[in-house]
N, CA, C and O atoms as a GROMACS GRO file, in nm:
protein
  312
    1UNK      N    1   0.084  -0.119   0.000
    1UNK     CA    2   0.000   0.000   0.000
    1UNK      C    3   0.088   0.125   0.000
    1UNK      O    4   0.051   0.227  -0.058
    2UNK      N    5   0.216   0.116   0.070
    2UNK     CA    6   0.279   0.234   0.081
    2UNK      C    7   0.348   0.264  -0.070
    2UNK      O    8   0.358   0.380  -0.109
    3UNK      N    9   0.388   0.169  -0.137
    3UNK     CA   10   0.503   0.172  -0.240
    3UNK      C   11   0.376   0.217  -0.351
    3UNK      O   12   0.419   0.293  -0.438
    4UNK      N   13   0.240   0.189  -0.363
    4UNK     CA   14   0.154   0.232  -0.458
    4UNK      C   15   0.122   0.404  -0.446
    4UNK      O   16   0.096   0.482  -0.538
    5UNK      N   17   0.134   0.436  -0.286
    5UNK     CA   18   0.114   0.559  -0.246
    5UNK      C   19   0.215   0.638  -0.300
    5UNK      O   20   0.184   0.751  -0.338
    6UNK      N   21   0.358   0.590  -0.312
    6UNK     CA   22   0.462   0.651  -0.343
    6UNK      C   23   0.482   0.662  -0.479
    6UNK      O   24   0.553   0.750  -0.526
    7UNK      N   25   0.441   0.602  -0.529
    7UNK     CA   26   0.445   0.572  -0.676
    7UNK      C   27   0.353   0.651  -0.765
    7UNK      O   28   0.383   0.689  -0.879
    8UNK      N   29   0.203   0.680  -0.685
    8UNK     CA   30   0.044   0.772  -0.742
    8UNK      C   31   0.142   0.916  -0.654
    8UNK      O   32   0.135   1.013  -0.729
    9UNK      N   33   0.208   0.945  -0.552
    9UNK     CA   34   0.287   1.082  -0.547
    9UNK      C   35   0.363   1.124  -0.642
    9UNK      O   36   0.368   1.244  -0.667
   10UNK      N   37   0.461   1.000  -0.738
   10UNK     CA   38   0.564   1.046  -0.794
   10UNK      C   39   0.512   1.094  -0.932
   10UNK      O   40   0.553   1.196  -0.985
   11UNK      N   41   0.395   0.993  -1.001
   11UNK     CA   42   0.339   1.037  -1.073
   11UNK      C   43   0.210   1.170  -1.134
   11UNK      O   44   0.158   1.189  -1.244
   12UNK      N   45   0.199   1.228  -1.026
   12UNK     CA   46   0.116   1.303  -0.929
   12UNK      C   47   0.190   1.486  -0.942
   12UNK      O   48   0.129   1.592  -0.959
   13UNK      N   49   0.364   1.456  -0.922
   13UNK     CA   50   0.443   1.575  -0.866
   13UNK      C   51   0.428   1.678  -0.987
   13UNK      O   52   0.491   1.783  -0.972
   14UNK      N   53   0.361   1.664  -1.095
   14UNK     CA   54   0.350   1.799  -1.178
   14UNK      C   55   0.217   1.821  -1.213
   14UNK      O   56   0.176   1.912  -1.284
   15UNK      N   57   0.151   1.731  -1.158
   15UNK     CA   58  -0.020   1.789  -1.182
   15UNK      C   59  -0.099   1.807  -1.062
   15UNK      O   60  -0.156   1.718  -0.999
   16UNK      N   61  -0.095   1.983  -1.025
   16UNK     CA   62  -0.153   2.026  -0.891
   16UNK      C   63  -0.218   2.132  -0.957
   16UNK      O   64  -0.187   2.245  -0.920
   17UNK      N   65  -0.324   2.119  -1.068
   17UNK     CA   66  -0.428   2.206  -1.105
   17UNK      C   67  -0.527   2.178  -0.981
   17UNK      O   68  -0.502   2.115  -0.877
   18UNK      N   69  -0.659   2.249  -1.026
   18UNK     CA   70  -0.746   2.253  -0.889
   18UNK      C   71  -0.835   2.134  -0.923
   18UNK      O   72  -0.856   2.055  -0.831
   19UNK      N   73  -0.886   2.110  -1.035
   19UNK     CA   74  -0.925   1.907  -0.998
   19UNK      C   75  -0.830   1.789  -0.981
   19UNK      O   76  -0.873   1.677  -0.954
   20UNK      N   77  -0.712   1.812  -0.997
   20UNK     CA   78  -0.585   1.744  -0.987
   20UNK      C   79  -0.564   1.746  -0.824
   20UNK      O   80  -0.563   1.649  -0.748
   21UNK      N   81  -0.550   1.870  -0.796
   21UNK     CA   82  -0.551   1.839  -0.615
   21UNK      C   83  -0.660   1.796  -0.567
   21UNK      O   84  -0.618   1.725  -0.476
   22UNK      N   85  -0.770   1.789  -0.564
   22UNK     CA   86  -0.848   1.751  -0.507
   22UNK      C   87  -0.847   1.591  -0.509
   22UNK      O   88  -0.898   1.533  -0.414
   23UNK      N   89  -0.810   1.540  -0.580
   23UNK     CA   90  -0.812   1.360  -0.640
   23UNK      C   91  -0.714   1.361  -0.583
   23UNK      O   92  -0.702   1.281  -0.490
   24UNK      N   93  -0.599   1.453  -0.617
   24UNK     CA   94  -0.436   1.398  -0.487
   24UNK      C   95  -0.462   1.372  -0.341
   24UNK      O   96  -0.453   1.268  -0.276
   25UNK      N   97  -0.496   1.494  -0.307
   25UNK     CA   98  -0.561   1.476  -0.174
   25UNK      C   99  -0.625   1.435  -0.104
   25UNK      O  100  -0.603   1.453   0.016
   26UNK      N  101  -0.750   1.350  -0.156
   26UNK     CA  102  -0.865   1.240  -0.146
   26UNK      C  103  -0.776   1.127  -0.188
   26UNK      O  104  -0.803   1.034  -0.111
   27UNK      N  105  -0.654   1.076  -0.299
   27UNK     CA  106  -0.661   0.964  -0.280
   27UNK      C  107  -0.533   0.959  -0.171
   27UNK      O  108  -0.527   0.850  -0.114
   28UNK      N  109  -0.427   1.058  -0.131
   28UNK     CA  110  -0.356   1.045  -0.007
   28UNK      C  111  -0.396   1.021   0.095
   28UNK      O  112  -0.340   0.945   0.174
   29UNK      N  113  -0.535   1.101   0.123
   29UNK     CA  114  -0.605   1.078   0.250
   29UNK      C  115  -0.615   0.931   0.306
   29UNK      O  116  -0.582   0.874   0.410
   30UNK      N  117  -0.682   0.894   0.175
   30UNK     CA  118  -0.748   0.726   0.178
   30UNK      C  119  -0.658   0.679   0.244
   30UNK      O  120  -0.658   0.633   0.358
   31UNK      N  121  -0.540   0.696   0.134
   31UNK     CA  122  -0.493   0.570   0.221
   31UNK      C  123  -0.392   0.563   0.356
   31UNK      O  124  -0.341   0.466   0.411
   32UNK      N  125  -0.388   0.669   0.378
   32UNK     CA  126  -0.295   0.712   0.513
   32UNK      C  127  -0.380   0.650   0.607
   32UNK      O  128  -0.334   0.564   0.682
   33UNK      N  129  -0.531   0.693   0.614
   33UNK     CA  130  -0.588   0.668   0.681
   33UNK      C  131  -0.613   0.525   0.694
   33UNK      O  132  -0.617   0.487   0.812
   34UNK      N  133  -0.632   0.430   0.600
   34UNK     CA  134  -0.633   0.273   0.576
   34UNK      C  135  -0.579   0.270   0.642
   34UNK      O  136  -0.628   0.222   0.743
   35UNK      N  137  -0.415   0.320   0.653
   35UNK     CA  138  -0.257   0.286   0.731
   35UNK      C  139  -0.293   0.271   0.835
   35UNK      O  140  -0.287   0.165   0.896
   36UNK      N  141  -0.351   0.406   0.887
   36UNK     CA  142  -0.304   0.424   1.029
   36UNK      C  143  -0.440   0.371   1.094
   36UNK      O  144  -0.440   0.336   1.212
   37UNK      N  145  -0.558   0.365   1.016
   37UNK     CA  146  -0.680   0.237   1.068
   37UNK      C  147  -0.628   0.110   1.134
   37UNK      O  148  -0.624   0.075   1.252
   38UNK      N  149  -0.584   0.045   1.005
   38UNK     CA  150  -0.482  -0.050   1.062
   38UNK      C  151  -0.382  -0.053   1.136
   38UNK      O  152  -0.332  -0.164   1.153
   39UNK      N  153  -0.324   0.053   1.200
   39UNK     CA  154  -0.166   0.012   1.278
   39UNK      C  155  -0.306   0.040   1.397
   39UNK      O  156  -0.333  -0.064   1.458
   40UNK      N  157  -0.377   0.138   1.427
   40UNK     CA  158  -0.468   0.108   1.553
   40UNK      C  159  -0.585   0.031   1.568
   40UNK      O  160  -0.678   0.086   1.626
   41UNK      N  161  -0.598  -0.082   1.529
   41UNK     CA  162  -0.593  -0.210   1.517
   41UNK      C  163  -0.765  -0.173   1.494
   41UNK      O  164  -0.836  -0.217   1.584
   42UNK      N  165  -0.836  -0.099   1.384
   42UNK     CA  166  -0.964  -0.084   1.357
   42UNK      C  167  -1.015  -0.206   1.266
   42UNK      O  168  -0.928  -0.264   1.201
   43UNK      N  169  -1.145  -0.250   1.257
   43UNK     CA  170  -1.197  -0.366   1.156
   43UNK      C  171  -1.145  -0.378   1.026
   43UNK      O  172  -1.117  -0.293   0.941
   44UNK      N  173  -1.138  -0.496   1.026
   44UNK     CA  174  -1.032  -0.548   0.889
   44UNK      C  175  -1.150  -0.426   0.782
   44UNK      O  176  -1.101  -0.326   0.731
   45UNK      N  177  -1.279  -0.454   0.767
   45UNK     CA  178  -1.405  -0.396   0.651
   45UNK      C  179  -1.374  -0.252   0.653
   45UNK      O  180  -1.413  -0.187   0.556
   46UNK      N  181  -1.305  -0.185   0.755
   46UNK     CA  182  -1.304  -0.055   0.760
   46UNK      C  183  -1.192   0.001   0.692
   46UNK      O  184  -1.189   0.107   0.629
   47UNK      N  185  -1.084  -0.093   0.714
   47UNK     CA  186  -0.927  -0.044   0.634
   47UNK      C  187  -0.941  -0.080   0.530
   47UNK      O  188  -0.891  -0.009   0.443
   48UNK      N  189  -1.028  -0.234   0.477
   48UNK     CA  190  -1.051  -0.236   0.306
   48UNK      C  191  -1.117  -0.114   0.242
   48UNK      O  192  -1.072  -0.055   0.144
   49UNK      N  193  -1.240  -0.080   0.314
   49UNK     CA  194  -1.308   0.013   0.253
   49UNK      C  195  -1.218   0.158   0.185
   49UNK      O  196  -1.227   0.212   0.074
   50UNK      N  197  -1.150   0.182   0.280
   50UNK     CA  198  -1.061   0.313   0.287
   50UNK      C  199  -0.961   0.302   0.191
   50UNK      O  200  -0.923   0.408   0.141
   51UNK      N  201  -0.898   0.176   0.147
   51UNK     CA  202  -0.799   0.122   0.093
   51UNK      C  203  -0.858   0.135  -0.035
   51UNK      O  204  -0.817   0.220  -0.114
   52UNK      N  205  -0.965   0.046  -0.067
   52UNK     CA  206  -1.032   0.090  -0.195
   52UNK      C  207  -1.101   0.236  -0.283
   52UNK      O  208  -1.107   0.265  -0.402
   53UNK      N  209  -1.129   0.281  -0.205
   53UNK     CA  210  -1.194   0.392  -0.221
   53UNK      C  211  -1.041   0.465  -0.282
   53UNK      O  212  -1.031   0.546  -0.374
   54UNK      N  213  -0.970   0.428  -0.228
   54UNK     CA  214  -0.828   0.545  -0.268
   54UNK      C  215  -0.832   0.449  -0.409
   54UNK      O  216  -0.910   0.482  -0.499
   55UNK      N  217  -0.771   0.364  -0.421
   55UNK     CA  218  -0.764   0.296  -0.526
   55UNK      C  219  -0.854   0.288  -0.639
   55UNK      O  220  -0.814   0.251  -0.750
   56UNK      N  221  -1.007   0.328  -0.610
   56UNK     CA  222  -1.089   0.390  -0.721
   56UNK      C  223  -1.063   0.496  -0.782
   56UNK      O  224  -1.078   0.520  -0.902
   57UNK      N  225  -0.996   0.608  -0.642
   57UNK     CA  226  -0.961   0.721  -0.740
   57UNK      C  227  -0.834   0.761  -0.792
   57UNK      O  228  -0.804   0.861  -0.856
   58UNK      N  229  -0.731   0.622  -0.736
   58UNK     CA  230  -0.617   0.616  -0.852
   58UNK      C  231  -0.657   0.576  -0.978
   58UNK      O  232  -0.622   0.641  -1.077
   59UNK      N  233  -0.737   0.463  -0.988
   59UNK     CA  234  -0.764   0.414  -1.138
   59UNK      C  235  -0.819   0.501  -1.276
   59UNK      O  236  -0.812   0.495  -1.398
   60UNK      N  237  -0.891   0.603  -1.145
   60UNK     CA  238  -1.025   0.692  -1.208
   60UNK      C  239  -0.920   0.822  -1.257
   60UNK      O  240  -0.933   0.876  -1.366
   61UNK      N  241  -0.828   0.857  -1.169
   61UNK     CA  242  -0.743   0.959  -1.280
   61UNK      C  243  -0.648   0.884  -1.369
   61UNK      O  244  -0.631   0.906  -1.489
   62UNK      N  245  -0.604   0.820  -1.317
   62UNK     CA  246  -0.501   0.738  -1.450
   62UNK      C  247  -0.573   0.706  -1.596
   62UNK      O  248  -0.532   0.695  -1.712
   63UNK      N  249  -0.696   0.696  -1.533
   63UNK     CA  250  -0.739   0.649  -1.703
   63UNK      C  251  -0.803   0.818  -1.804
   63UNK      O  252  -0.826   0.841  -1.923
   64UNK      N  253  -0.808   0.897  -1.676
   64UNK     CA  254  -0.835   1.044  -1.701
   64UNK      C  255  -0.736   1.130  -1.751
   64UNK      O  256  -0.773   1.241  -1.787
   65UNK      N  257  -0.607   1.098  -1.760
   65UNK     CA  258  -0.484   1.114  -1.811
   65UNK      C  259  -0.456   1.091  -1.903
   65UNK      O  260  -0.369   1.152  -1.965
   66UNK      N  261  -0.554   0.938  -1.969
   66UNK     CA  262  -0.427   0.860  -2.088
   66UNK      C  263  -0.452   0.949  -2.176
   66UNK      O  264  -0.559   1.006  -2.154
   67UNK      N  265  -0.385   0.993  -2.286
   67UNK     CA  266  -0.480   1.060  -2.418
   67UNK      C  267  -0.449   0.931  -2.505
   67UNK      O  268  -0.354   0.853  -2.508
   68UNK      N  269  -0.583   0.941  -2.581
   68UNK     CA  270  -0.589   0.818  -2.669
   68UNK      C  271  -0.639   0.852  -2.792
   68UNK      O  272  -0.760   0.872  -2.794
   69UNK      N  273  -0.573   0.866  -2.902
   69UNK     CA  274  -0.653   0.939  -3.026
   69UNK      C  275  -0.765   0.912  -3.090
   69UNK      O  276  -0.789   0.793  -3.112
   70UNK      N  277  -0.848   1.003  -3.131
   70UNK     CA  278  -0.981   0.921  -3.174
   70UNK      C  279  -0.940   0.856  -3.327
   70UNK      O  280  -0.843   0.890  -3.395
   71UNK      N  281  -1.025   0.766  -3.354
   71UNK     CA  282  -1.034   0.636  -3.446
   71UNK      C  283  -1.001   0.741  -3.548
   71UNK      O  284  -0.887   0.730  -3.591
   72UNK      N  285  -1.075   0.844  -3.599
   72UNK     CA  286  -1.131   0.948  -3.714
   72UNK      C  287  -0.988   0.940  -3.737
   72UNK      O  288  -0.928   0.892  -3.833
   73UNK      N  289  -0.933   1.012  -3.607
   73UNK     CA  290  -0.775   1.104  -3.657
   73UNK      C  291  -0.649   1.014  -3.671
   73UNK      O  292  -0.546   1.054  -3.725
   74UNK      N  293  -0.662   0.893  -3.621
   74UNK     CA  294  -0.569   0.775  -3.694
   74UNK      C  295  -0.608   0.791  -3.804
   74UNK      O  296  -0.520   0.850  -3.867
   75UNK      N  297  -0.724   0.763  -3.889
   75UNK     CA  298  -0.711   0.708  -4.032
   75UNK      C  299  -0.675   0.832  -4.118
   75UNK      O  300  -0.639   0.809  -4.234
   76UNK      N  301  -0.682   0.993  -4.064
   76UNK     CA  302  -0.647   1.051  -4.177
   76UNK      C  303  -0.540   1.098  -4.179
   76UNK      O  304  -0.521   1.187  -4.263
   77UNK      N  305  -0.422   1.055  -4.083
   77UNK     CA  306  -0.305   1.081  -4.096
   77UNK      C  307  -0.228   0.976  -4.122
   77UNK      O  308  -0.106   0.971  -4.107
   78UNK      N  309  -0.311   0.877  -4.167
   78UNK     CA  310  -0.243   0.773  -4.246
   78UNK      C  311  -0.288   0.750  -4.372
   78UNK      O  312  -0.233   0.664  -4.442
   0.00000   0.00000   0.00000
């Protein structure tokens, strides 16, 4: 969990527009909090929940990032 955290920071360190922070900061939250749910020994359902929820909104900007060209503009630059 930590090395994914470190990894959604490193990828993270040049996009701090204002919907960009907000997803940084919601998905850091998550999972600090998962962390530290778990080191004070809270319900296993409560640190998954927290754990996931971050991890929805890693997936949810990563795929908000990719640029992917539309079909149209492949075929007419070939």
């Amino acid at each position: 969990m930590g090395a994914r955290l470190v990894l959604f920071v490193y990828r993270k360190r040049d996009m701090w527009g204002k919907w960009q922070a907000i997803t940084n900061v919601a998905r850091i939250s998550s999972s600090a909090l998962a962390v530290a749910l778990l080191v004070l020994d809270y319900p296993m359902w409560l640190v998954w929940l927290f754990f996931l929820i971050g991890e929805m909104i890693d997936r949810v900007s990563y795929y908000n990032e990719l640029s992917v060209p539309e079909p149209s503009e492949l075929i007419k630059t070939h």
